[in-house]
N, CA, C and O atoms as CSV, one atom per row, in Angstrom:
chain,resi,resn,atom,element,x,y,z
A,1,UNK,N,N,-79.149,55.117,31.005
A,1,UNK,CA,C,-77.869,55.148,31.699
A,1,UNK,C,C,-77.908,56.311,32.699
A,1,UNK,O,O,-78.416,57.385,32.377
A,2,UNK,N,N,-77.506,56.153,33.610
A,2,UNK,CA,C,-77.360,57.363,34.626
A,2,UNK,C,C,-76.144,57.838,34.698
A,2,UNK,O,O,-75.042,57.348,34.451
A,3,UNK,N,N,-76.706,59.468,35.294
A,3,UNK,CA,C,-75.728,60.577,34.905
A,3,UNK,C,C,-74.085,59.897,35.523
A,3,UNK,O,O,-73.228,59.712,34.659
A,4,UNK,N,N,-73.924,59.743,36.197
A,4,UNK,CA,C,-72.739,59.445,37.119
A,4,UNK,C,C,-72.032,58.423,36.185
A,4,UNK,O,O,-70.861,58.720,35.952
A,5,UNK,N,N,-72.650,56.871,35.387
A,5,UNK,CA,C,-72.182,56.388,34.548
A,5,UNK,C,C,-71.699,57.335,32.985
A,5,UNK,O,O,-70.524,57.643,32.783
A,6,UNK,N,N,-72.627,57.625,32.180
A,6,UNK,CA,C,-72.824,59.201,31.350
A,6,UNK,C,C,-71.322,59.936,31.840
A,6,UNK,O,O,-70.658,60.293,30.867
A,7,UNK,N,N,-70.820,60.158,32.891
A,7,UNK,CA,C,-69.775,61.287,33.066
A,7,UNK,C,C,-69.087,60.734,32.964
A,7,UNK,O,O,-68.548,61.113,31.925
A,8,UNK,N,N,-68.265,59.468,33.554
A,8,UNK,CA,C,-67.192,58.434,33.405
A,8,UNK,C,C,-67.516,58.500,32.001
A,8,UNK,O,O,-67.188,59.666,31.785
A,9,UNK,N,N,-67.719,58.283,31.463
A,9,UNK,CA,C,-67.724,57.562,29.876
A,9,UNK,C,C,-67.495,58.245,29.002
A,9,UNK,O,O,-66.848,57.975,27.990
A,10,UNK,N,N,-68.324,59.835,29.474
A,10,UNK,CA,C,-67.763,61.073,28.573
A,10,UNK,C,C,-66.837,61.791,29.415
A,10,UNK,O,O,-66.894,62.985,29.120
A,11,UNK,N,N,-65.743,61.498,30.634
A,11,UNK,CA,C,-64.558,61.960,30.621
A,11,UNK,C,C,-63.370,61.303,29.433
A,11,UNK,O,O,-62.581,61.914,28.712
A,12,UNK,N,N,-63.661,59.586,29.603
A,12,UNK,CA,C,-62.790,59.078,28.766
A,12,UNK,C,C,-62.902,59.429,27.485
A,12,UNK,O,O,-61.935,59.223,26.751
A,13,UNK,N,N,-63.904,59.930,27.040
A,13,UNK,CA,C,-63.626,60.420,25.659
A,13,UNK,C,C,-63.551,61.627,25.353
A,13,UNK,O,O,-63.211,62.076,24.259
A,14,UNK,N,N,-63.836,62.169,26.217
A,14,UNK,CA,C,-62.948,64.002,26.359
A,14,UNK,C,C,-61.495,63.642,26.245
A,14,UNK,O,O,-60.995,64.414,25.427
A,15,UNK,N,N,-60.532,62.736,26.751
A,15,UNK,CA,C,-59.549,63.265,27.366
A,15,UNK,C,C,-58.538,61.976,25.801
A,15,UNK,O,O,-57.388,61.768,25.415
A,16,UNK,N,N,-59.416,61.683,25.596
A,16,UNK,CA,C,-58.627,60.016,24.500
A,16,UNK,C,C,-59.293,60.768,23.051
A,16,UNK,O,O,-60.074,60.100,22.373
A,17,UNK,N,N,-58.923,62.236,22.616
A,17,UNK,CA,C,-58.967,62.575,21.488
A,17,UNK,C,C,-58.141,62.476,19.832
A,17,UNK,O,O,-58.342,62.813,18.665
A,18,UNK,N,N,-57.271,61.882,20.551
A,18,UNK,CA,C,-56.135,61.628,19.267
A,18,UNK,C,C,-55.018,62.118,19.674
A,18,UNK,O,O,-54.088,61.370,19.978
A,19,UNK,N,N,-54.894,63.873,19.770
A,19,UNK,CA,C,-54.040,64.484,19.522
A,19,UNK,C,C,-53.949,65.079,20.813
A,19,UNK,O,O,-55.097,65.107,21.258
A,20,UNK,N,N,-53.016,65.653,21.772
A,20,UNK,CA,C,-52.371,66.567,23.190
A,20,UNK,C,C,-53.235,67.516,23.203
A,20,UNK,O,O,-53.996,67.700,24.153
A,21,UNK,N,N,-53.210,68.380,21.915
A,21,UNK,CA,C,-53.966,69.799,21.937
A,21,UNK,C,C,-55.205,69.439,22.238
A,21,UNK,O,O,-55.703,69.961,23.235
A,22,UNK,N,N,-56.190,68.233,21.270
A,22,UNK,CA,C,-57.585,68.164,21.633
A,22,UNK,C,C,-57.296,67.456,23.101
A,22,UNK,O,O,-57.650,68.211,24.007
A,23,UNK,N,N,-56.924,66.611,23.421
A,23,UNK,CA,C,-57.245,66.185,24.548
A,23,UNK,C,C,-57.290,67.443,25.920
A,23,UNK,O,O,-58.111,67.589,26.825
A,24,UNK,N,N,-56.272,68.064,25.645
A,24,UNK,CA,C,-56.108,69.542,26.766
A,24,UNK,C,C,-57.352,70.215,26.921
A,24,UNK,O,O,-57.997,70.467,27.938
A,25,UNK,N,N,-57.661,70.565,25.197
A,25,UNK,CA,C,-58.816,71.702,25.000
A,25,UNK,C,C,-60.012,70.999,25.655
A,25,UNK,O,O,-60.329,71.374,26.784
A,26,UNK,N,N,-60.627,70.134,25.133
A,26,UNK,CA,C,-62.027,69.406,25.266
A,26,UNK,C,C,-61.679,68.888,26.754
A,26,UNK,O,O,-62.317,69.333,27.708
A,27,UNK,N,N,-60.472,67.771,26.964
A,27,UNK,CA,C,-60.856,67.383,28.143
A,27,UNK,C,C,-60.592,68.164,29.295
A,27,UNK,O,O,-61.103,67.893,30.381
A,28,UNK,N,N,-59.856,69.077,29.130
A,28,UNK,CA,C,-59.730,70.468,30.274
A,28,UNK,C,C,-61.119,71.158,30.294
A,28,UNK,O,O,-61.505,71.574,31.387
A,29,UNK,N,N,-61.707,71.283,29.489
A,29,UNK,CA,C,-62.838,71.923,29.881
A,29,UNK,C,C,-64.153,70.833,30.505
A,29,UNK,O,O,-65.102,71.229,31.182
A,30,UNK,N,N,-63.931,69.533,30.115
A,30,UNK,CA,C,-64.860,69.040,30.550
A,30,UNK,C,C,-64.474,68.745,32.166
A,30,UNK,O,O,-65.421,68.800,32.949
A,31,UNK,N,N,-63.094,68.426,32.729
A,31,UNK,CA,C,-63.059,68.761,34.222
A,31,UNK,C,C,-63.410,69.798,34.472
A,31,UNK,O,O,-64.284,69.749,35.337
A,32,UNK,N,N,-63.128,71.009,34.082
A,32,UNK,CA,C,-63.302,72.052,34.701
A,32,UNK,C,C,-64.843,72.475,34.853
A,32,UNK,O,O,-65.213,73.316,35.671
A,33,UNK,N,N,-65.744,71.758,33.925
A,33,UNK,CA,C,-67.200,71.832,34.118
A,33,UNK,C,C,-68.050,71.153,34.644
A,33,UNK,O,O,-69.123,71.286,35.232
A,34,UNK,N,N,-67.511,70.552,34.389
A,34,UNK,CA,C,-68.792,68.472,34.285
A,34,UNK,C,C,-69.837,68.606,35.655
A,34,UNK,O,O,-71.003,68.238,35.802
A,35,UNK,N,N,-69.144,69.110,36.329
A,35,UNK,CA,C,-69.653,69.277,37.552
A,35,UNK,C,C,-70.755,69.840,37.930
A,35,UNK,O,O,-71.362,69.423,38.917
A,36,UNK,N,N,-71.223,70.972,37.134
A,36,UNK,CA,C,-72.428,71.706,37.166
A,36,UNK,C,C,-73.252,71.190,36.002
A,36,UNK,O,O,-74.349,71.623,35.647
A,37,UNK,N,N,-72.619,70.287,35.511
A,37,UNK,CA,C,-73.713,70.055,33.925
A,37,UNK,C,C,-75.169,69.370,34.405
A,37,UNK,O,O,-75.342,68.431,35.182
A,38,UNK,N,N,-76.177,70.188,33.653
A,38,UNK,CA,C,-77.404,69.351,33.250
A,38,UNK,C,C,-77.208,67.640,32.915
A,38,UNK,O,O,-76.236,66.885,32.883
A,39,UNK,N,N,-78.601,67.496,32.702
A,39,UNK,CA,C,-78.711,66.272,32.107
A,39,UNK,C,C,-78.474,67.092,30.112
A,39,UNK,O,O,-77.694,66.665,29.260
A,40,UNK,N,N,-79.262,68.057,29.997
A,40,UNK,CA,C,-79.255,68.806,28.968
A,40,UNK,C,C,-77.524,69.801,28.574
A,40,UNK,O,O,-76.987,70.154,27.524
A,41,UNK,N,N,-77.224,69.910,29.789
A,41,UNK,CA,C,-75.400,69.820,28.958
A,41,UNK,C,C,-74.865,69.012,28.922
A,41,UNK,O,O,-74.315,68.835,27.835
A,42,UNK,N,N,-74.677,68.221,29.727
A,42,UNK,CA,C,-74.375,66.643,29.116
A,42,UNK,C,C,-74.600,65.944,27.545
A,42,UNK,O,O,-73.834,65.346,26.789
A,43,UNK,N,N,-75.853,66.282,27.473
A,43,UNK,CA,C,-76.201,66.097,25.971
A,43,UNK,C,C,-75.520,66.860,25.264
A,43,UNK,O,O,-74.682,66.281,24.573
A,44,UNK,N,N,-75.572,68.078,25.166
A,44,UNK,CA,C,-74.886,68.887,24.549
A,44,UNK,C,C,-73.658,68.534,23.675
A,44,UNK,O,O,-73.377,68.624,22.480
A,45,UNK,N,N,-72.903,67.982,25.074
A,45,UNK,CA,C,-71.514,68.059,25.323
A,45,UNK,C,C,-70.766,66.701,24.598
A,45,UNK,O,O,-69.649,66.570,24.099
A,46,UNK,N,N,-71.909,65.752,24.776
A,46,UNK,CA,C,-71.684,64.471,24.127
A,46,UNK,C,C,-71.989,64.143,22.974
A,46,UNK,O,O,-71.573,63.091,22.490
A,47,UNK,N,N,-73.042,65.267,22.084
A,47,UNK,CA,C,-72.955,65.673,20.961
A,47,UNK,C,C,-71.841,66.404,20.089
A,47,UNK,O,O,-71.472,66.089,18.958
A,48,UNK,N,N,-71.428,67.372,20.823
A,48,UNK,CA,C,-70.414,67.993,20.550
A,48,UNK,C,C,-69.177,67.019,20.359
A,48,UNK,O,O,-68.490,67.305,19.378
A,49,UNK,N,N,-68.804,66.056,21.012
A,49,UNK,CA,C,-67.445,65.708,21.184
A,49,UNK,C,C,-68.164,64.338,19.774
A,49,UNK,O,O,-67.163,63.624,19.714
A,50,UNK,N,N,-68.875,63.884,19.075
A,50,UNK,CA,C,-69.207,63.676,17.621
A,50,UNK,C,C,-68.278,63.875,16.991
A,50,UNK,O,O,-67.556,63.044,16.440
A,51,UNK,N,N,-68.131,65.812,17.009
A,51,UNK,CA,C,-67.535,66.232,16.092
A,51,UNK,C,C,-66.088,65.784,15.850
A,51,UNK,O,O,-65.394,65.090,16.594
A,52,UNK,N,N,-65.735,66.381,14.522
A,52,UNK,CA,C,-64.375,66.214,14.500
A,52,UNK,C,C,-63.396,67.469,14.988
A,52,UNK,O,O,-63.464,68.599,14.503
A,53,UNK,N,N,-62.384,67.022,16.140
A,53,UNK,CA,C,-61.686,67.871,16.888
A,53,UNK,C,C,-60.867,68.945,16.163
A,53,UNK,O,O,-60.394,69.883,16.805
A,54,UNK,N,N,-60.659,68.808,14.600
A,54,UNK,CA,C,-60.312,70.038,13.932
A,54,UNK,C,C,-61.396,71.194,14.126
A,54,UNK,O,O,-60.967,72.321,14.374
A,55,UNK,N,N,-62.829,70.983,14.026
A,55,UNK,CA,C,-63.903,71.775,13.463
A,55,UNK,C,C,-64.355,72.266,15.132
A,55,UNK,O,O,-64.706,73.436,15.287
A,56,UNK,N,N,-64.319,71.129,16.588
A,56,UNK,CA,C,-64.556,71.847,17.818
A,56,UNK,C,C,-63.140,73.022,18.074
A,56,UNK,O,O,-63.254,74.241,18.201
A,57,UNK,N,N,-62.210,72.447,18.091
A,57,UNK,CA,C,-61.143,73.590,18.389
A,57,UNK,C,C,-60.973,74.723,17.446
A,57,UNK,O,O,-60.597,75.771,17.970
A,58,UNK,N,N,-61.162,74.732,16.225
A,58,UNK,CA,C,-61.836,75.511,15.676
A,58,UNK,C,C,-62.471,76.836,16.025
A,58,UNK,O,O,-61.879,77.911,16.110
A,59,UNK,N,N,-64.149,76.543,16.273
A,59,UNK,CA,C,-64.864,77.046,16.719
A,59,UNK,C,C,-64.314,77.391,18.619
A,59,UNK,O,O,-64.506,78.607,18.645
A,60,UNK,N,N,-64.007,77.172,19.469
A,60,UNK,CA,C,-63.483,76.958,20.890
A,60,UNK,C,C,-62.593,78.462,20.601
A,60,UNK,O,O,-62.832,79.500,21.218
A,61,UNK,N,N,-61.447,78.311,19.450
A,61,UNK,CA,C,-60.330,79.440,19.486
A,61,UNK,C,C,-61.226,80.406,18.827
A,61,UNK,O,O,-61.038,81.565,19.197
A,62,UNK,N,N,-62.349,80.195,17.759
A,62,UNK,CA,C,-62.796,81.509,16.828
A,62,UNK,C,C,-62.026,81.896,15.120
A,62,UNK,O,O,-62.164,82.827,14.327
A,63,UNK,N,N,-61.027,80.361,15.140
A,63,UNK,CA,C,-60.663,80.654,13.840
A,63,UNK,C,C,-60.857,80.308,12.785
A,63,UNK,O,O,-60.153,80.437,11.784
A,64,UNK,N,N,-62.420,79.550,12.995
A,64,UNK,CA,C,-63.128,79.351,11.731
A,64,UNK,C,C,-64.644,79.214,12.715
A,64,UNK,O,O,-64.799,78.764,13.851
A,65,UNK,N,N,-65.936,79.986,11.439
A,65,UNK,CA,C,-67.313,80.174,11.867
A,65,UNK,C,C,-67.706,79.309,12.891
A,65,UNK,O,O,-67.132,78.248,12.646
A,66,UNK,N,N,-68.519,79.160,14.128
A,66,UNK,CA,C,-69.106,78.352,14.861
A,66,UNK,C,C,-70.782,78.417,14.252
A,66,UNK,O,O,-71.569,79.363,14.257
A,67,UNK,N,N,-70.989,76.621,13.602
A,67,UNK,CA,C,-72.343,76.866,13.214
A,67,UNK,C,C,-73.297,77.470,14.085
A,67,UNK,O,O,-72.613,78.179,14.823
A,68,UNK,N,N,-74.409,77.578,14.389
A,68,UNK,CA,C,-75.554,78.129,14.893
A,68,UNK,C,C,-76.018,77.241,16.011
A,68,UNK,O,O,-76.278,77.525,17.180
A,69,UNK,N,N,-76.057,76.131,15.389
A,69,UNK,CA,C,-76.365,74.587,16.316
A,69,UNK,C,C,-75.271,74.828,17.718
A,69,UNK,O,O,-75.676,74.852,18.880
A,70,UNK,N,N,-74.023,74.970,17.359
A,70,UNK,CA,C,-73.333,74.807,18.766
A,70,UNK,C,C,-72.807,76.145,19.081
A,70,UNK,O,O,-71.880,76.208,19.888
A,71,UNK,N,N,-73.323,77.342,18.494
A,71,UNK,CA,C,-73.044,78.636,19.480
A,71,UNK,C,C,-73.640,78.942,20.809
A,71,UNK,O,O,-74.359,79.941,20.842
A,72,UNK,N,N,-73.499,78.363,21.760
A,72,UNK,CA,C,-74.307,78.285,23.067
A,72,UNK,C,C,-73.754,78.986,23.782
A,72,UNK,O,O,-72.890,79.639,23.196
A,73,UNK,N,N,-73.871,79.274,25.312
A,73,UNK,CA,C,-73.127,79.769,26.250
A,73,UNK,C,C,-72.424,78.854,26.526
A,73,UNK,O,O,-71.257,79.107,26.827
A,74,UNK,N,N,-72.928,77.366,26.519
A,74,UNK,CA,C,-71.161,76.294,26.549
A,74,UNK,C,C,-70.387,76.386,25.764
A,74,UNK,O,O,-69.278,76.088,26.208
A,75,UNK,N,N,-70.386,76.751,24.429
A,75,UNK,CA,C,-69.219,77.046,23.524
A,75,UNK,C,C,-68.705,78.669,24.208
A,75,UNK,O,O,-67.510,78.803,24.470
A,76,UNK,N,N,-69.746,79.935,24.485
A,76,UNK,CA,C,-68.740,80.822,24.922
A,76,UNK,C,C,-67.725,80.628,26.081
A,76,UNK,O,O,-66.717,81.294,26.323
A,77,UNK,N,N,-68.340,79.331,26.877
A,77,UNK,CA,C,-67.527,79.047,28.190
A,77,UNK,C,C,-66.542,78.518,27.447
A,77,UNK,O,O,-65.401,78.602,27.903
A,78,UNK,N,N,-66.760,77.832,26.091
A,78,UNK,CA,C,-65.082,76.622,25.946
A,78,UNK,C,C,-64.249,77.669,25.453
A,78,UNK,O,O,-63.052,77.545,25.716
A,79,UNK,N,N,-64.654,78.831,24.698
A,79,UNK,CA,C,-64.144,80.142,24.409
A,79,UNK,C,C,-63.345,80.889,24.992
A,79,UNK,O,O,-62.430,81.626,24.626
A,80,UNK,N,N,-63.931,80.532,26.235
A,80,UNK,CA,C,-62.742,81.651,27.018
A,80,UNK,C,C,-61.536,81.107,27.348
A,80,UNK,O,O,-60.659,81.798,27.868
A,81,UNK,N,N,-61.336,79.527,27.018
A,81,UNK,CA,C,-59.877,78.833,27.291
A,81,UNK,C,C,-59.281,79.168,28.699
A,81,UNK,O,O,-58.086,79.074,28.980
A,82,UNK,N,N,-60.503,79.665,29.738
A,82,UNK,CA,C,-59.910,79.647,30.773
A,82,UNK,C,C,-59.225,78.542,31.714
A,82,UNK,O,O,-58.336,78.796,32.527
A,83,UNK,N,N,-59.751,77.342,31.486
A,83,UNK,CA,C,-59.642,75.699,32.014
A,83,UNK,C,C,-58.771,75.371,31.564
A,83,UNK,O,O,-58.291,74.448,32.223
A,84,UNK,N,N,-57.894,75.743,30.256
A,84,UNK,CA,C,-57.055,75.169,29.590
A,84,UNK,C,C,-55.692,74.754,30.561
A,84,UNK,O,O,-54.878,75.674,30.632
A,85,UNK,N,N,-55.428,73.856,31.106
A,85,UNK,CA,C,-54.353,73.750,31.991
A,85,UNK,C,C,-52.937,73.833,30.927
A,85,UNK,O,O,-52.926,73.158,29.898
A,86,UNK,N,N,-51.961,74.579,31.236
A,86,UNK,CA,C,-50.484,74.954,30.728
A,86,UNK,C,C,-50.027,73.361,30.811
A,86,UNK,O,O,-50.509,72.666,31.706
A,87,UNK,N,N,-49.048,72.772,29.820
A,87,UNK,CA,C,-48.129,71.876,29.877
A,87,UNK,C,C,-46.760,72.627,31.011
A,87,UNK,O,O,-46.405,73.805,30.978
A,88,UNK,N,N,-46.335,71.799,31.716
A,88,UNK,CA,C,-45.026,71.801,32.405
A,88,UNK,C,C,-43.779,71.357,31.477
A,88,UNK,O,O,-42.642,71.322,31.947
């Protein structure tokens, strides 16, 4: 599959998480990134979103351990909650 298909496919499931909060957290950061991603953050990223959105936001805020596997510099980027766009 190519990257450009790959990004459509993992915006919609960044942003169709269940819940407002995950959709904000995960899919705010994936606009705010996607753009510079590897083929290798991409992977990452589409591994990551696997998880279950209790255990990524979780790890993202710091209020429970981030395993080893996904302590990366993309988790310190989802860390800084700078992308997080405010509700109106």
């Amino acid at each position: 599959m190519n990257h450009e298909i790959r990004l459509k496919r993992t915006h919609f499931r960044a942003w169709h998480r269940g819940t407002r909060e995950a959709d904000l957290m995960i899919g705010g950061f994936f606009d705010a990134h996607h753009a510079s991603w590897s083929a290798a953050d991409l992977d990452w990223f589409e591994t990551l979103i696997e998880e279950q959105d209790v255990d990524i936001m979780g790890w993202a805020i710091g209020s429970i351990p981030c395993p080893p596997e996904w302590d990366t510099p993309m988790m310190q980027t989802m860390r800084s909650l700078d992308f997080v766009p405010l509700p109106k």
